[in-house]
C-alpha positions as CSV (number, residue, x, y, z in Angstrom):
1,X,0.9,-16.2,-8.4
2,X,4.1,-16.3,-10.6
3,X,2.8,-18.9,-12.5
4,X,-1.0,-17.4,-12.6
5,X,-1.4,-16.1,-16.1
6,X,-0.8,-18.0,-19.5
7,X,0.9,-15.1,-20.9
8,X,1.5,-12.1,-18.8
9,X,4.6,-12.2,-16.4
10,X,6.6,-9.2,-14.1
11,X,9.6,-9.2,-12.1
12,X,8.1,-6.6,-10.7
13,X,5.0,-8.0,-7.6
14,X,3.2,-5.2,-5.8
15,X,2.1,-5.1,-2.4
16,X,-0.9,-2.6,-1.7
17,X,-2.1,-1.6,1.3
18,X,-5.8,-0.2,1.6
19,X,-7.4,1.7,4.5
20,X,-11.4,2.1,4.7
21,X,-12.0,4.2,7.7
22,X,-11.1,1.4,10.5
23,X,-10.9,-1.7,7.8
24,X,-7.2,-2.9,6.3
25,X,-6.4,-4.8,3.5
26,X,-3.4,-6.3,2.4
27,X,-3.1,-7.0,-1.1
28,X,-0.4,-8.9,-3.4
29,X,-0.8,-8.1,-7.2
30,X,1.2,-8.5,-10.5
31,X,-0.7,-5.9,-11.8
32,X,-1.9,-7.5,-14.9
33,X,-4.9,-5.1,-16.0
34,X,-6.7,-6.9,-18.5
35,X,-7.4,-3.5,-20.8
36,X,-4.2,-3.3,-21.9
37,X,-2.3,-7.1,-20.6
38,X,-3.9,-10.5,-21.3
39,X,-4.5,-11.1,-17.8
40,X,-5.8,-15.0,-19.4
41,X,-5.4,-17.4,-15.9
42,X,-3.6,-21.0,-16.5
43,X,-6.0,-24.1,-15.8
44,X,-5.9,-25.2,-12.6
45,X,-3.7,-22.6,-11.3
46,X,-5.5,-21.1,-8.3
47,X,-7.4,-24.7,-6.5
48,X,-7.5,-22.9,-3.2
49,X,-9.5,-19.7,-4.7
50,X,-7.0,-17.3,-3.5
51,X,-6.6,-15.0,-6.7
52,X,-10.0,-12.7,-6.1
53,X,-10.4,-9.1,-8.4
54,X,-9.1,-6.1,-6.5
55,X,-11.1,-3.4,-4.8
56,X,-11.7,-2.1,-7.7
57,X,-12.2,-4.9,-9.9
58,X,-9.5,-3.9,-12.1
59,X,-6.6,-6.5,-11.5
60,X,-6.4,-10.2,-9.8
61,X,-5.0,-9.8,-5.9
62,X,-4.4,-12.6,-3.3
63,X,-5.7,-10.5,-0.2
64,X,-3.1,-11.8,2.5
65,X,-4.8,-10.3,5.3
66,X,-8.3,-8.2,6.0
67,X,-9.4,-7.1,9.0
68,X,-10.0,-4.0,11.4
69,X,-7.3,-2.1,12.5
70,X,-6.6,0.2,15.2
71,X,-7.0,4.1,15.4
72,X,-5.6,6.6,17.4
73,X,-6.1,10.7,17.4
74,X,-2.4,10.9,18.1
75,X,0.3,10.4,15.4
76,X,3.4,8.5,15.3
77,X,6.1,10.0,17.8
């Protein structure tokens, strides 16, 4: 993703991690918001489709993994 926008650049990558319930996501972002960044993709930059909008649709993510995760009624120890 360090090459994903024509413009916008960080040295700063975020990794997010969001819980639904029993559902896990985990999310890599530079954290280009397009209200206030031009958040404008290179051609050709993304031929795998990986670079999807977040959650909520309001920055580009590569979701490296999704899936259900486990509960338990009795907290770390």
């Amino acid at each position: 993703m360090n090459d994903y926008y024509q413009e916008f650049s960080t040295e700063w990558p975020v990794m997010q991690v969001v819980v639904d319930e029993d559902k896990i996501m985990l999310l890599y972002t530079l954290s280009c918001y397009s209200k206030i960044d031009n958040c404008t993709a290179n051609n050709d930059t993304d031929p795998n489709g990986w670079v999807v909008k977040s959650p909520e649709n309001l920055t580009d993510v590569v979701v490296l993994f999704e899936g259900t995760g486990e509960t338990s009624f009795t907290p770390f120890e």
